[in-house]
Legacy VTK file of the C-alpha trace (Angstrom):
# vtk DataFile Version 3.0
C-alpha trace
ASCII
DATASET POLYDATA
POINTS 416 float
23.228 -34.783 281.587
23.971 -33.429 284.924
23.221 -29.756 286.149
26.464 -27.512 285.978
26.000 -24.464 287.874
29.362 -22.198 287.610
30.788 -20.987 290.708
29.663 -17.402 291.904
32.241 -14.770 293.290
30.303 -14.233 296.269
27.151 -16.135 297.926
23.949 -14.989 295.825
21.196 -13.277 297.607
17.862 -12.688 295.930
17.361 -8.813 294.341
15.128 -6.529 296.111
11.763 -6.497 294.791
11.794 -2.980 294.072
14.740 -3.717 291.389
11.592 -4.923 289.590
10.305 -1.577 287.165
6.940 -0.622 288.854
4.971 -1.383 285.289
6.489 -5.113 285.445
5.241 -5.662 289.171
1.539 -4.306 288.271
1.312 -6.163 285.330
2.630 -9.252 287.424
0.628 -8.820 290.593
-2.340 -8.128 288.416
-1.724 -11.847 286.671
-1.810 -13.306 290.009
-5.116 -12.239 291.181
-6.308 -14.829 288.145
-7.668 -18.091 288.954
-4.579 -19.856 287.534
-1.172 -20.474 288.822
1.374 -17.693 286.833
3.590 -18.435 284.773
4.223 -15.794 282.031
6.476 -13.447 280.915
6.568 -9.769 280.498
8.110 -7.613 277.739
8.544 -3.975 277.633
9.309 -3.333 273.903
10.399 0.221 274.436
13.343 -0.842 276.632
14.423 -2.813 273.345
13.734 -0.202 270.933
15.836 2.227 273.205
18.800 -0.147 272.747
18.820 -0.556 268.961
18.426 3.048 268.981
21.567 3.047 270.955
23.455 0.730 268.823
22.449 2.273 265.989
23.361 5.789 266.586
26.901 4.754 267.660
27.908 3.063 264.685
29.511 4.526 261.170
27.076 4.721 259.086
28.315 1.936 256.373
27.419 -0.666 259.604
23.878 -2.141 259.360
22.449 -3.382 262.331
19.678 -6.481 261.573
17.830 -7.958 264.350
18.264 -11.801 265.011
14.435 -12.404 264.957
15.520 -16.095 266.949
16.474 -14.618 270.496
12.542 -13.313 270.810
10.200 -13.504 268.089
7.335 -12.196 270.170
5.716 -10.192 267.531
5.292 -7.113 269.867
8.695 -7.193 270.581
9.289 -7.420 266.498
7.359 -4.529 266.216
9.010 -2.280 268.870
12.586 -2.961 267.562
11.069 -2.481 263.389
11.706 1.065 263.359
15.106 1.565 264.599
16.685 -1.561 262.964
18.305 -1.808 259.178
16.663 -4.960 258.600
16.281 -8.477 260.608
17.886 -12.134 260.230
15.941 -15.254 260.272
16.400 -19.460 260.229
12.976 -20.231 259.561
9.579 -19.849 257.522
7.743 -18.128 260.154
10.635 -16.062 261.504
11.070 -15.062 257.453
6.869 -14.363 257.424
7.148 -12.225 260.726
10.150 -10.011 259.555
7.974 -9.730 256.393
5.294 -8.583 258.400
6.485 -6.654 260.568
9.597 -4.907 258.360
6.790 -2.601 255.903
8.990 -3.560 252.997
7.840 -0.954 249.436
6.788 -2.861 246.295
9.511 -3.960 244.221
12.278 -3.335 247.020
14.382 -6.431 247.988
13.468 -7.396 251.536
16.330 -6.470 254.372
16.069 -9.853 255.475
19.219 -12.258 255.935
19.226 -16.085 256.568
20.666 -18.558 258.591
20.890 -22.276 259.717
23.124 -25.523 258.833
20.107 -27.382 257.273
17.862 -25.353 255.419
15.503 -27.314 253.695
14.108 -26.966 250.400
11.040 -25.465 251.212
12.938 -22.994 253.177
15.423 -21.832 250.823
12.101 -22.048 247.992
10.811 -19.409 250.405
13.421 -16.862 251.597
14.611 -17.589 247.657
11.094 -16.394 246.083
10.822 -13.487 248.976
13.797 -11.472 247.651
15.758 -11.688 250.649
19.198 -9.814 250.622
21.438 -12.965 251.325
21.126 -15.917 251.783
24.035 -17.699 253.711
24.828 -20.243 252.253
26.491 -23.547 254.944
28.226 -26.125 252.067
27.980 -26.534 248.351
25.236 -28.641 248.309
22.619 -25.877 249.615
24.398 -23.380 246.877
23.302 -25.917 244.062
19.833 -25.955 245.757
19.417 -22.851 245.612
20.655 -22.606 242.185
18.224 -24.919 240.728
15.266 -23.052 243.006
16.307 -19.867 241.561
16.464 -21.494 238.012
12.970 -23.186 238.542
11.847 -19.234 239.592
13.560 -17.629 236.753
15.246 -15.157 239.445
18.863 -14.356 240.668
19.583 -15.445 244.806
21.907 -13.215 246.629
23.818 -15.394 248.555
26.318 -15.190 251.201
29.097 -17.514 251.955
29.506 -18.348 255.522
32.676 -19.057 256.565
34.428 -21.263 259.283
37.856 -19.684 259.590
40.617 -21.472 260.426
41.983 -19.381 262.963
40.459 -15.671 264.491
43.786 -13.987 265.762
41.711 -12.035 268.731
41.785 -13.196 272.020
38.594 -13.248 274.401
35.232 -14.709 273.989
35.527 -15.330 269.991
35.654 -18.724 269.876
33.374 -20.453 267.400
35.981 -20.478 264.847
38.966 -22.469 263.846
37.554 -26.202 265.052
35.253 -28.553 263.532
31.396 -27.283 262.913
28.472 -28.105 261.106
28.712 -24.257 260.581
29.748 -23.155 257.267
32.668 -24.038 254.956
35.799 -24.911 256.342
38.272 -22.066 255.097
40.783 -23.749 253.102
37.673 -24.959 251.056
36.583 -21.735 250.804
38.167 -21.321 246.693
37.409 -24.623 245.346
33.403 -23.842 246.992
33.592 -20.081 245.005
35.012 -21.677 241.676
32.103 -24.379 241.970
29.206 -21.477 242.540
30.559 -19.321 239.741
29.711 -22.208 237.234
25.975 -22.077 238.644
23.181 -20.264 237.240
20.840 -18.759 239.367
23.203 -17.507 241.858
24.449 -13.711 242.788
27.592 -14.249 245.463
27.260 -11.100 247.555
29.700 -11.592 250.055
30.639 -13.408 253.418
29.243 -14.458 256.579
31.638 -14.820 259.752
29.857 -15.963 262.713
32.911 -16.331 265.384
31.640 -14.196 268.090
29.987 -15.214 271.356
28.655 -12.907 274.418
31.717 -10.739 274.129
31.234 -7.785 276.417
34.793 -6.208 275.241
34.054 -3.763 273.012
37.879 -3.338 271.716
38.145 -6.987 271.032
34.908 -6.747 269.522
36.032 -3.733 267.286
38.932 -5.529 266.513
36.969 -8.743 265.182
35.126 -6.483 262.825
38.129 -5.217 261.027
39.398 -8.652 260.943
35.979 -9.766 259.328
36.472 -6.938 256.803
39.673 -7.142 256.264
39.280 -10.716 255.497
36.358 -11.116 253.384
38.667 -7.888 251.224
41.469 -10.501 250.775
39.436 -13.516 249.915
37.154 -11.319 247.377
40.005 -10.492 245.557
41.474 -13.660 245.574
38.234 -15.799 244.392
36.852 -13.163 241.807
33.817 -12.232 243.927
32.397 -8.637 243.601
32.414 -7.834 247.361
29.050 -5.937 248.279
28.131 -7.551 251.751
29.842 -8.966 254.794
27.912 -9.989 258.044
29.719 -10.539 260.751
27.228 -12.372 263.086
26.107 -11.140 266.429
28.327 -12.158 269.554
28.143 -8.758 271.568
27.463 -10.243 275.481
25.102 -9.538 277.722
26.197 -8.560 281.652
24.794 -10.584 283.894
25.907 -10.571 287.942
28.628 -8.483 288.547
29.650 -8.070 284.836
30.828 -4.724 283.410
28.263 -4.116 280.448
29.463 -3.924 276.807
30.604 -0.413 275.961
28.610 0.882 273.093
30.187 4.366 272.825
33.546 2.531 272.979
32.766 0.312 270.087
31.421 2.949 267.724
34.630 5.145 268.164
36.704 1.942 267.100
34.640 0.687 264.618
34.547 4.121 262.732
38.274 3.616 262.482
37.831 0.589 260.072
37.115 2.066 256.215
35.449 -1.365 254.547
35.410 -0.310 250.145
32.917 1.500 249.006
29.308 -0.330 248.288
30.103 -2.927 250.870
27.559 -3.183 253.597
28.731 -4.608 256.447
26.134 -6.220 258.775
25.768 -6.653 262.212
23.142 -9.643 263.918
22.301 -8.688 267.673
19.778 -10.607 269.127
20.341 -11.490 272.519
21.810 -7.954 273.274
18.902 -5.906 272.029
15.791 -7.940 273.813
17.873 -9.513 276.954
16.754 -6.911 279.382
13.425 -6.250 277.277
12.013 -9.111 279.022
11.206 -10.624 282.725
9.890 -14.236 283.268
7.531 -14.823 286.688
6.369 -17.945 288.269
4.276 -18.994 290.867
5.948 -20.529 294.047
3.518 -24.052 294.335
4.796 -25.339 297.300
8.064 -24.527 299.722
9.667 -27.454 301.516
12.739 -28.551 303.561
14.650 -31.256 302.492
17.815 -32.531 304.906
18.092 -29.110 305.970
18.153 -27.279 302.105
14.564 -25.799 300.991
13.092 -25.658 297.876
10.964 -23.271 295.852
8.839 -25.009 293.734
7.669 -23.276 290.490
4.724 -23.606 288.059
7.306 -23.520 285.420
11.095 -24.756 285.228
12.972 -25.512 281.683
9.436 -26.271 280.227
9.161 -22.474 280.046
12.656 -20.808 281.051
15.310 -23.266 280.181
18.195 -20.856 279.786
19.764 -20.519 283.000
19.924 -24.536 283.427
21.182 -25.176 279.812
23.836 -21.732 279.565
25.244 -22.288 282.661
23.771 -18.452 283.858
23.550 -17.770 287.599
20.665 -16.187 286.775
19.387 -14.220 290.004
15.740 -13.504 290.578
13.816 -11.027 293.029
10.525 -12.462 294.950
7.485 -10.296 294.249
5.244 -10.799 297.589
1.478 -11.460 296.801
-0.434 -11.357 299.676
-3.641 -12.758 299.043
-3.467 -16.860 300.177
-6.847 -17.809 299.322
-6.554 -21.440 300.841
-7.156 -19.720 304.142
-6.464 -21.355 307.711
-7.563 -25.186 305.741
-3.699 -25.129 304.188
-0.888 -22.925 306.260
1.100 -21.448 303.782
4.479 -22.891 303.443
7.558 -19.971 304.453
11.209 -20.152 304.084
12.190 -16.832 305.274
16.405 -15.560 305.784
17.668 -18.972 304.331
19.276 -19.973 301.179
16.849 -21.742 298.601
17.190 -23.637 295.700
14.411 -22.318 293.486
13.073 -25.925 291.079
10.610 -26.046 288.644
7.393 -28.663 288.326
8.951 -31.273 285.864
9.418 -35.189 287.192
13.192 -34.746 286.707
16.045 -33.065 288.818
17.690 -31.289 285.615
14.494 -29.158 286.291
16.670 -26.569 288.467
16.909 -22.679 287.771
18.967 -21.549 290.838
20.409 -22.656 293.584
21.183 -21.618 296.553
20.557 -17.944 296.810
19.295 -16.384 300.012
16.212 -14.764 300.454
14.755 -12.875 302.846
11.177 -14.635 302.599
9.418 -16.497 299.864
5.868 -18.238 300.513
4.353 -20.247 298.513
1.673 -18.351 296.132
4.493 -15.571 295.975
6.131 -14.631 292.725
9.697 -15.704 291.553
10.893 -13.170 288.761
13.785 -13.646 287.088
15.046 -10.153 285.358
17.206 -10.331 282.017
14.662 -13.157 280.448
13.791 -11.079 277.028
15.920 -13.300 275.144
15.825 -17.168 274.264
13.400 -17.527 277.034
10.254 -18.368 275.655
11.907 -19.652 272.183
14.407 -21.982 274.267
12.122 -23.788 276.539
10.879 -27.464 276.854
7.518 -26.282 276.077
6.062 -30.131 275.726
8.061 -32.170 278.182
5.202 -33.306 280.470
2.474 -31.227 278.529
1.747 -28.920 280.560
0.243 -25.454 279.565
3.437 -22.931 277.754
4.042 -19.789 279.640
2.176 -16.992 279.036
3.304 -13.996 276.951
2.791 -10.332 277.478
3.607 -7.022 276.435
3.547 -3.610 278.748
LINES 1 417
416 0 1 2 3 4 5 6 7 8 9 10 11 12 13 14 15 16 17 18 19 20 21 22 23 24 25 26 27 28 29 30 31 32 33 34 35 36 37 38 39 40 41 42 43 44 45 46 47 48 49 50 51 52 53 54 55 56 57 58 59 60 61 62 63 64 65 66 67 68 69 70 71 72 73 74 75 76 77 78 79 80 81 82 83 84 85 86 87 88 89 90 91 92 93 94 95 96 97 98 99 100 101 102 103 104 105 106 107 108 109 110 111 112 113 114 115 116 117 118 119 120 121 122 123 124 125 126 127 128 129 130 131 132 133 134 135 136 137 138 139 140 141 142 143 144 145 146 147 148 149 150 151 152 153 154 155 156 157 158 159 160 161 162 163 164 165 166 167 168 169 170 171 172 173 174 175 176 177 178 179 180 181 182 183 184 185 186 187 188 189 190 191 192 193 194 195 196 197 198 199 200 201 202 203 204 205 206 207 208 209 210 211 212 213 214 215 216 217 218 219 220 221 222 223 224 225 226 227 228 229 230 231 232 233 234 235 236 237 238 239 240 241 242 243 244 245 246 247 248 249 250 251 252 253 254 255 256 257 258 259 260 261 262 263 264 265 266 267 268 269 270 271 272 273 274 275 276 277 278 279 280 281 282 283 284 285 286 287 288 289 290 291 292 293 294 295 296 297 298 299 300 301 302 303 304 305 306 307 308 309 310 311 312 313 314 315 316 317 318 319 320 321 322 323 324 325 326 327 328 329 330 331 332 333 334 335 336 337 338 339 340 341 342 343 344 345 346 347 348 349 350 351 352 353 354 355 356 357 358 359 360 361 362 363 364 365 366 367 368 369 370 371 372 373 374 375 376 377 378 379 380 381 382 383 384 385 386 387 388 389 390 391 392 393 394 395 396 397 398 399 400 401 402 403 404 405 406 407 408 409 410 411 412 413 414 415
């Protein structure tokens, strides 16, 4: 697999440091006086908290906004966004324990917890099925008669969820993980014959639909406009297959800005979406992950060496895609800022290595080339035992990486 870097409007030059929030750089600079090479990253949970407060307060209130516990699952991160989120959704055991930890469910009340994944096992669904969860969605027919003869075996009823692959989302933009062949969900014209087989199983409560179509949209009118589709869709097809329509989740999909992008419009959204009127009882849920923790989070590494090669130079970094594998594998140009330490502690014995008003190439420490973050972005001076920092790394950072190509140690984690 080769390394795709998409092309940049303009040549990329390295943020100045003080872009860096003056907690992140303490907390940073403070890691480097340690005896070991940094490589760690830094969460502020408030700056998460603040945006799900945000989303939150701009949508109608028959919207429910659940936290995709996937795109960080850093439990201090968990906790910050707990408060000002209607519930969370989850694709594993321990992302199901942590919500449960961390969501202060009361006795008796069903746990605002949905579920994901193309292959949940049996012990999964056994689990999310005896925790109560709100829905379950389920991918094909076969997990529905799993979790049919779970909840038999348990003597309980499993809210469950269809998820849907539509056959075609009439909205232009970024929505584009519909309509083609997935291992996501039920193809829609199998949709009726999947309902008529789950209303002859016991054990099962069909809630609703789940529509997961969206990806990084930063329109917030197309965006608005895929929600009343979602609605207006899983209205239709309720009425059509008998199902008593209480819940429909539309995924997550709203984008993150990175260089030079306009930022999704929250306000914008809210106004439209109030304009959609989904029946009565029917929640309608919303999955941010990546857009609530993206900018919650910064990821640092130690600069190990700097070198020339054939006239390009290299920044070498304690950790590549072993600990921040999302701008090689997303295609991101993912810009960084270089936080100066000035303490060199190998003294006069080892000059330090400079690279100073060039254009770099900023590698990691794997024995492969695919092990490259960024390249070619101009800095004014990077040394070796400085800081690289790259901003916007709260989300499928940590959770994405290679952590045991090459064993070396995982990145560290912290929280401000």
């Amino acid at each position: 697999m080769s390394v795709q870097f998409p092309p940049s409007a303009a040549p990329l030059a390295a943020h100045p440091v003080d872009v860096l929030p003056v907690p992140v750089r303490r907390r940073l600079l403070d890691l480097a006086r340690g005896t070991e090479p940094v490589s760690a990253y830094v969460y502020d949970g408030e700056v998460a908290a603040n945006r799900a407060r945000e989303l939150r307060a701009a949508l109608p209130g028959w919207a429910a906004v659940y936290y995709a516990v996937k795109a960080n699952s850093y439990p201090g991160v968990v906790a910050a966004l707990a408060p000002y989120v209607d519930g969370f959704e989850v694709a594993s055991v321990s992302e199901l324990e942590l919500a449960l930890e961390q969501g202060h469910f009361e006795d008796g009340v069903a746990p605002a917890v949905v579920a994901a994944g193309p292959a949940k096992s049996v012990p999964v669904l056994t689990a999310l099925v005896r925790a109560g969860v709100e829905a379950i969605n389920a991918e094909s027919l076969l997990e529905l008669r799993r979790i049919s003869r779970i909840a038999v075996a348990e003597g309980v009823a499993a809210r469950v969820a269809l998820r849907v692959n539509p056959a075609e989302i009439p909205i232009r933009g970024s929505l584009h993980m519909g309509g083609a062949p997935s291992q996501f969900g039920v193809a829609e014209p199998d949709v009726p014959d999947v309902l008529a087989a789950a209303r002859g199983l016991p054990g099962l409560d069909v809630v609703g639909f789940h529509i997961h179509a969206a990806s990084n949209n930063l329109d917030a009118d197309t965006h608005a406009a895929y929600l009343r589709w979602c609605v207006e869709w899983s209205v239709r097809t309720a009425a059509a297959t008998g199902v008593e329509l209480r819940h429909v989740d539309i995924g997550g999909g709203i984008g993150v800005a990175f260089e030079g992008e306009a930022p999704f419009d929250m306000a914008r959204f809210g106004e439209l979406a109030a304009l959609v009127e989904p029946p009565v009882g029917v929640k309608v849920v919303l999955e941010p992950g990546r857009f609530l923790v993206a900018d919650c989070g910064w990821y640092a590494a130690e600069v190990t060496d700097v070198k020339a090669s054939y006239g390009e130079w290299f920044a070498v970094l304690r950790g590549g895609i072993n600990h921040f594998q999302l701008p090689t594998s997303w295609d991101i140009v993912h810009n960084v800022a270089v936080l100066p330490v000035d303490a060199w502690e190998a003294g006069e014995e080892c000059p330090r290595p400079t690279a100073e008003h060039t254009r770099v190439t900023v590698v990691g420490e794997l024995c492969t080339p695919e092990d490259t973050l960024l390249r070619d972005v101009l800095v004014e001076r990077v040394r070796a035992g400085d800081l690289v920092v790259f901003p916007n790394a709260g989300s499928y950072g940590w959770e994405f990486a290679m952590h045991s190509f090459l064993g070396h140690p995982v990145a560290g984690r912290h929280l401000l």
